[in-house]
Every structure is written in structure tokens, then in C-alpha cells.
Biopython code that builds the backbone (N, CA, C, O; Angstrom):
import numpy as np
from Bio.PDB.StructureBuilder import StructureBuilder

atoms = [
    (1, "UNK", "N", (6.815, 17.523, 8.136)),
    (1, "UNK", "CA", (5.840, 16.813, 7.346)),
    (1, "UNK", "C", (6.373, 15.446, 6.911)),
    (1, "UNK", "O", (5.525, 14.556, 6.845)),
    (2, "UNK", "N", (7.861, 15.073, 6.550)),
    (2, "UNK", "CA", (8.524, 14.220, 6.483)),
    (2, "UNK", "C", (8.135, 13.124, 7.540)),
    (2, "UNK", "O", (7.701, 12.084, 7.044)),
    (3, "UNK", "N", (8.196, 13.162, 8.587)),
    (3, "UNK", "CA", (7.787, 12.417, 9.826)),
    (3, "UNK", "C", (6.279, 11.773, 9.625)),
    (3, "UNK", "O", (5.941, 10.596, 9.501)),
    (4, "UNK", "N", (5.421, 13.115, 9.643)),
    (4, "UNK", "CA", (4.525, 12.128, 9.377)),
    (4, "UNK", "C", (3.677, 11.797, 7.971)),
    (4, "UNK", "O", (2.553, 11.294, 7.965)),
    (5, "UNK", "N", (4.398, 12.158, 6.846)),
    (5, "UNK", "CA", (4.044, 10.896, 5.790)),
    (5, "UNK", "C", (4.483, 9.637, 6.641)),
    (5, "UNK", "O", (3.635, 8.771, 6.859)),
    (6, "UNK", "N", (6.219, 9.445, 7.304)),
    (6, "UNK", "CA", (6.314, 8.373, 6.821)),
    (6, "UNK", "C", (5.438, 7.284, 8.264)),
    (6, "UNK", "O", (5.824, 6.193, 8.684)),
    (7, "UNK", "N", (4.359, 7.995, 8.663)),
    (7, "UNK", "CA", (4.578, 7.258, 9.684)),
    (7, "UNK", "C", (2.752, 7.153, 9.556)),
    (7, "UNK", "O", (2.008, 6.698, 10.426)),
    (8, "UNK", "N", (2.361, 7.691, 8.272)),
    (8, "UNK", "CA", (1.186, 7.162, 7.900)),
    (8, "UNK", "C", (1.439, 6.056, 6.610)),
    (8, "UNK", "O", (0.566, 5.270, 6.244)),
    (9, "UNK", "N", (2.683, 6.141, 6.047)),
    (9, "UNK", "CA", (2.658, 5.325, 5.151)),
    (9, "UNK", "C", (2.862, 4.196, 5.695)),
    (9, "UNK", "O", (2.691, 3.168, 5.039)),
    (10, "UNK", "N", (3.310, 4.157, 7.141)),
    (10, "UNK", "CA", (3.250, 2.587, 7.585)),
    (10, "UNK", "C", (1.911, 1.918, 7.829)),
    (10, "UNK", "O", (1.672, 0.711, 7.813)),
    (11, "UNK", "N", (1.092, 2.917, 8.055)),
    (11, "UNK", "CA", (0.102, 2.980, 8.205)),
    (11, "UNK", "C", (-1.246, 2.416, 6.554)),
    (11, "UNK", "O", (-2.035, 1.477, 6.448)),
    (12, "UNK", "N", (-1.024, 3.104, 5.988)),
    (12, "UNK", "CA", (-1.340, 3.410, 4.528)),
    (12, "UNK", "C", (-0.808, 2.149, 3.506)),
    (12, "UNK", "O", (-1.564, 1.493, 2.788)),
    (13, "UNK", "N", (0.289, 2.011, 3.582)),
    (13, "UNK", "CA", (0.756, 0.702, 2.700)),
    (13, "UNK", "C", (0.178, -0.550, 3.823)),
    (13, "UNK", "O", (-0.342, -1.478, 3.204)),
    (14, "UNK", "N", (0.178, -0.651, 4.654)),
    (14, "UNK", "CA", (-0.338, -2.474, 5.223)),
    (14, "UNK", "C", (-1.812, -2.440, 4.618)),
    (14, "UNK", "O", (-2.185, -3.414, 3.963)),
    (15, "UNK", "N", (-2.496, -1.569, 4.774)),
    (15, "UNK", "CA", (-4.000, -1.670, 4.261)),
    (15, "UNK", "C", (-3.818, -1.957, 2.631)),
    (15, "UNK", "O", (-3.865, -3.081, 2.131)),
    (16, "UNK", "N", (-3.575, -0.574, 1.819)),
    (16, "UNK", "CA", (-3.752, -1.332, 0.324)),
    (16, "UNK", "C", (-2.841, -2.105, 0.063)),
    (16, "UNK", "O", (-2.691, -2.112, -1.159)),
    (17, "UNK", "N", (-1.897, -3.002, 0.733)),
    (17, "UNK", "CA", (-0.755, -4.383, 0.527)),
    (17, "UNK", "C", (-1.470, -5.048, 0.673)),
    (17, "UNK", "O", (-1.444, -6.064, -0.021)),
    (18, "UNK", "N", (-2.649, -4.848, 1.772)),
    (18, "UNK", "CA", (-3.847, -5.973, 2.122)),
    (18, "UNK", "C", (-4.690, -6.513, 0.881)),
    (18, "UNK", "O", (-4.805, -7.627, 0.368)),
    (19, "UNK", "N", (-5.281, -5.139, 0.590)),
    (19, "UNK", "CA", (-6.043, -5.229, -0.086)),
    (19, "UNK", "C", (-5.748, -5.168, -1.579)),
    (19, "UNK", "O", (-6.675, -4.990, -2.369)),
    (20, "UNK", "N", (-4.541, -5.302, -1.978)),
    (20, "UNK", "CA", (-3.872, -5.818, -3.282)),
    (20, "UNK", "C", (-3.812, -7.443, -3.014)),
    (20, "UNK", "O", (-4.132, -8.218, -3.916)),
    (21, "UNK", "N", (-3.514, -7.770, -2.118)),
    (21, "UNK", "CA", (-3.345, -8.800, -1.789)),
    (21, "UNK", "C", (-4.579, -9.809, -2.285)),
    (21, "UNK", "O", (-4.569, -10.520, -3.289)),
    (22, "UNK", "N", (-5.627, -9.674, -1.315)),
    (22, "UNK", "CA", (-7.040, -9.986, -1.287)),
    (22, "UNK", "C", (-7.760, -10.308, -2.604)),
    (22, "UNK", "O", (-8.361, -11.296, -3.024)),
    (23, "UNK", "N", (-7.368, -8.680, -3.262)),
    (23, "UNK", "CA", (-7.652, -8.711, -5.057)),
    (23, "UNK", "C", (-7.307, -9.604, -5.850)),
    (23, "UNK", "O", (-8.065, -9.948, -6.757)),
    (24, "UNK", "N", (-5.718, -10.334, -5.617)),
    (24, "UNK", "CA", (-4.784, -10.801, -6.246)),
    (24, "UNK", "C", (-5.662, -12.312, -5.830)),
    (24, "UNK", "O", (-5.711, -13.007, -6.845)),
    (25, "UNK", "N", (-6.144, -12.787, -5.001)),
    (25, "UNK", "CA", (-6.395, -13.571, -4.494)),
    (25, "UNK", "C", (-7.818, -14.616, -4.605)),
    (25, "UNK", "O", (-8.073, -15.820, -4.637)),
    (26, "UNK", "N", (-8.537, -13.286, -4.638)),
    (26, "UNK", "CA", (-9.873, -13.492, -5.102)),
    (26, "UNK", "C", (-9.926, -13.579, -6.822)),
    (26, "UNK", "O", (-10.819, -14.250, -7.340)),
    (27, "UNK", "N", (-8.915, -12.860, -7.676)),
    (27, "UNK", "CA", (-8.658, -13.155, -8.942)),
    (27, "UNK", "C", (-8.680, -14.413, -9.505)),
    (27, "UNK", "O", (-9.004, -14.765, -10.640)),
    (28, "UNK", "N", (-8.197, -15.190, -8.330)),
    (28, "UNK", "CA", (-7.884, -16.466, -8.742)),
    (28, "UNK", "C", (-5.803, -16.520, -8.794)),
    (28, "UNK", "O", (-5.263, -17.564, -9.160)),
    (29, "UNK", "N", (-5.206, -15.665, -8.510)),
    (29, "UNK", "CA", (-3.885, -15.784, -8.619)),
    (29, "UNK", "C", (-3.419, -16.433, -7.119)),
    (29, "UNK", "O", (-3.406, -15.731, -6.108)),
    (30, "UNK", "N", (-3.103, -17.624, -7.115)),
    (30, "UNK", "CA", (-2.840, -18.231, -5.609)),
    (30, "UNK", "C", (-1.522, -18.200, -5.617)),
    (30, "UNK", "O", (-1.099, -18.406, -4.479)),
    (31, "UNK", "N", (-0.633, -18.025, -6.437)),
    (31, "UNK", "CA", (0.748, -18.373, -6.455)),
    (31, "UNK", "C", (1.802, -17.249, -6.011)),
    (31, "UNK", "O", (1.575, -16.039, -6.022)),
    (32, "UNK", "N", (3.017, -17.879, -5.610)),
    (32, "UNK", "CA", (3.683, -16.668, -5.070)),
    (32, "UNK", "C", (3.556, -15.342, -5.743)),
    (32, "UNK", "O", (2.885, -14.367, -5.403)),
    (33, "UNK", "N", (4.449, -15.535, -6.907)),
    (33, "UNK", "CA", (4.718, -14.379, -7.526)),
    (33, "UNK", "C", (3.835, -13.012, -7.963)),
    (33, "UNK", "O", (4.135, -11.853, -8.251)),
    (34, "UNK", "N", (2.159, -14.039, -7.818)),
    (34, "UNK", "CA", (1.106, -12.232, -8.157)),
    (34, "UNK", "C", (1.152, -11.768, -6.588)),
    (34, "UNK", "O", (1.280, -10.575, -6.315)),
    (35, "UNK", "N", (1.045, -12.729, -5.610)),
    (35, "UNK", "CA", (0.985, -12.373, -4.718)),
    (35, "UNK", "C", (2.112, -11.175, -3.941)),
    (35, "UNK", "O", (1.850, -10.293, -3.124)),
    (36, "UNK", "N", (3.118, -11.474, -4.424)),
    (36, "UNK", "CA", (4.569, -10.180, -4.113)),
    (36, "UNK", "C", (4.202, -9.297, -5.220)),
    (36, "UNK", "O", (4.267, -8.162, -4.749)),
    (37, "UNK", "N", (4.003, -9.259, -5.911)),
    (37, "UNK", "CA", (3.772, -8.802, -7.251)),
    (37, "UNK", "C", (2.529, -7.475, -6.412)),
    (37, "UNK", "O", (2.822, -6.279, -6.433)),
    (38, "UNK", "N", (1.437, -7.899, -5.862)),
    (38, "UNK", "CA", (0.356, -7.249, -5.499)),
    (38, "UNK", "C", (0.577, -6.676, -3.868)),
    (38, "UNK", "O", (-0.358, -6.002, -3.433)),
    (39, "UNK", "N", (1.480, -6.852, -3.163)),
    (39, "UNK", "CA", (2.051, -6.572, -2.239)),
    (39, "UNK", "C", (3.146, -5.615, -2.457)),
    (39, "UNK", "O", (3.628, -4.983, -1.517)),
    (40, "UNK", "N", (3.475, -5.514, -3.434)),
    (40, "UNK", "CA", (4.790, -5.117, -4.168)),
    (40, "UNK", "C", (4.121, -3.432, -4.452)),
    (40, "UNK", "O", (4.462, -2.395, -3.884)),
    (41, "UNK", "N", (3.131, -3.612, -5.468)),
    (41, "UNK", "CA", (2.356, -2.452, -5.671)),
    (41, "UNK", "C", (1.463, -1.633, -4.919)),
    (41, "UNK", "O", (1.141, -0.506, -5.297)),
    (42, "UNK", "N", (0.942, -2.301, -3.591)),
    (42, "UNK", "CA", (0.471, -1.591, -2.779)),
    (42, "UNK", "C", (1.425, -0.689, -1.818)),
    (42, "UNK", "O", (1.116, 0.435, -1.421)),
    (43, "UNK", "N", (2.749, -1.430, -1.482)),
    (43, "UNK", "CA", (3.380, -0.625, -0.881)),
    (43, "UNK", "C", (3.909, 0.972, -1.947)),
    (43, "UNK", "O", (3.977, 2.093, -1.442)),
    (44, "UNK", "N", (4.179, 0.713, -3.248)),
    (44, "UNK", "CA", (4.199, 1.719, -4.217)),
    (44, "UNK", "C", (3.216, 2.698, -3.924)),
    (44, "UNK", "O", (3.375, 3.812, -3.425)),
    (45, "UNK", "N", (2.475, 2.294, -4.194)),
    (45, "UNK", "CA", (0.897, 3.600, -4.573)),
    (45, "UNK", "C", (0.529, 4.146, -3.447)),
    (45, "UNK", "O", (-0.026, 5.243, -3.497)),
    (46, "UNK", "N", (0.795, 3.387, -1.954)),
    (46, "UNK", "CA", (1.116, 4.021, -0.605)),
    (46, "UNK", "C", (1.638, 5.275, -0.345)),
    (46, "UNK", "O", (1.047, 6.187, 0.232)),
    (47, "UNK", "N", (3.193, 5.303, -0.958)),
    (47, "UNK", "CA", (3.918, 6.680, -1.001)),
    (47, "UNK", "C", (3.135, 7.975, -1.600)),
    (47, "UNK", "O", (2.793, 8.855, -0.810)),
    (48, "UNK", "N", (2.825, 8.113, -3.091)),
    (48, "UNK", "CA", (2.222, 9.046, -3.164)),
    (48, "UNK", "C", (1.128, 9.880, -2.383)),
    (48, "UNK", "O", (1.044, 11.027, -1.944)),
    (49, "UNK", "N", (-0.063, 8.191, -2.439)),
    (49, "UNK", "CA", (-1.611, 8.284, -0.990)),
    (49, "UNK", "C", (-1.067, 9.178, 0.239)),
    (49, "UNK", "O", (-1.722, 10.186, 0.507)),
    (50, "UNK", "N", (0.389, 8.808, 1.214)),
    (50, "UNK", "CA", (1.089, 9.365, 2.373)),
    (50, "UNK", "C", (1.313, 10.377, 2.586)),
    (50, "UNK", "O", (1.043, 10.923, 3.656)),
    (51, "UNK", "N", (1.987, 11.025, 1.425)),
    (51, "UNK", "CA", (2.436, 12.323, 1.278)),
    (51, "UNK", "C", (1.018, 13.266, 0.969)),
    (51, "UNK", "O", (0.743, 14.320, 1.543)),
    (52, "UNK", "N", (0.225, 12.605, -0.070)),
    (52, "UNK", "CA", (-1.056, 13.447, -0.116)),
    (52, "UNK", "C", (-1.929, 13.855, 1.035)),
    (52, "UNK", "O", (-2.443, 14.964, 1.186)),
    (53, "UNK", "N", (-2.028, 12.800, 1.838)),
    (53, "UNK", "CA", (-2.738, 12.559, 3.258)),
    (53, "UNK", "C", (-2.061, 13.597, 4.208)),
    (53, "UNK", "O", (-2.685, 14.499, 4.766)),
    (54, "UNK", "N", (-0.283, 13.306, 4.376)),
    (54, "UNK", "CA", (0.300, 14.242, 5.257)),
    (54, "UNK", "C", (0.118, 15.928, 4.907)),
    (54, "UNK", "O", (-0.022, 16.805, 5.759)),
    (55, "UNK", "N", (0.162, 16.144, 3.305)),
    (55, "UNK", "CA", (-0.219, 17.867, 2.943)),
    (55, "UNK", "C", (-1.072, 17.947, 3.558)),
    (55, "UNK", "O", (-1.032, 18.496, 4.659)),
    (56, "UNK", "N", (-2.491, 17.248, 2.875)),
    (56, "UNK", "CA", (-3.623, 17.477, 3.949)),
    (56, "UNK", "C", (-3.773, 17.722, 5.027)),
    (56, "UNK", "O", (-4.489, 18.711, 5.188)),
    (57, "UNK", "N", (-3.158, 16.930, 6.561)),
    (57, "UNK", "CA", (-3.114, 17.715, 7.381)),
    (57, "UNK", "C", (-2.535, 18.563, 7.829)),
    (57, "UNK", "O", (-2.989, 19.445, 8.557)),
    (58, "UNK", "N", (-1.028, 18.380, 7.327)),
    (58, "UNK", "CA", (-0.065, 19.874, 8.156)),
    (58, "UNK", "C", (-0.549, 20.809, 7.500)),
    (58, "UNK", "O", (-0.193, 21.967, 7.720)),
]
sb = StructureBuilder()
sb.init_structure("model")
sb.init_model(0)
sb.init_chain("A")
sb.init_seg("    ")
for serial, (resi, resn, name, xyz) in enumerate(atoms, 1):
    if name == "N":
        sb.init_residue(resn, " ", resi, " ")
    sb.init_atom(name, np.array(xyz, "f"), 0.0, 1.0, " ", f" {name:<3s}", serial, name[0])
structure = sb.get_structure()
């Protein structure tokens, strides 16, 4: 199951990194730091989403 969390979380973090991103963006935050900042947290909240996703299927 190890395997494939991690190989949906590669999966799983580029989308909500995206779309933290996007958020961060459309906020009005143009500058580096929300921007890593919101990239930063999508890859976070990924891990848990991965592992939930991988129980689910195995």
C-alpha cells in the first residue's frame, strides 16, 4: 500500500499545489513567498488525501 500512496501522491500533490497555487493567485498574492507558501501546503494536505485514496483502493 506504501507504493501506491506514494505514487498517487505524485499524482495528488501537483493538482492541489496547482490549485493552491491558482487560489493564491487569484487572491491577489503575486509575490514569491504566498506563492511557495501555497505550493508548500498543497504538497502537505496531499499526504494525508494519498494515503486515504490508497486505503480506499487496496
Amino acid at each position: 500500500m506504501l507504493r501506491l500512496a506514494l505514487l498517487l501522491h505524485t499524482i495528488i500533490s501537483t493538482t492541489l499545489m496547482g490549485t493552491a497555487i491558482v487560489i493564491a493567485l487569484v487572491a491577489g498574492y503575486g509575490t514569491l513567498t504566498p506563492i511557495l507558501i501555497a505550493a508548500a501546503l498543497g504538497f502537505v494536505v496531499a499526504i494525508p488525501v494519498s494515503i486515504t485514496v490508497a486505503r480506499a483502493l487496496a
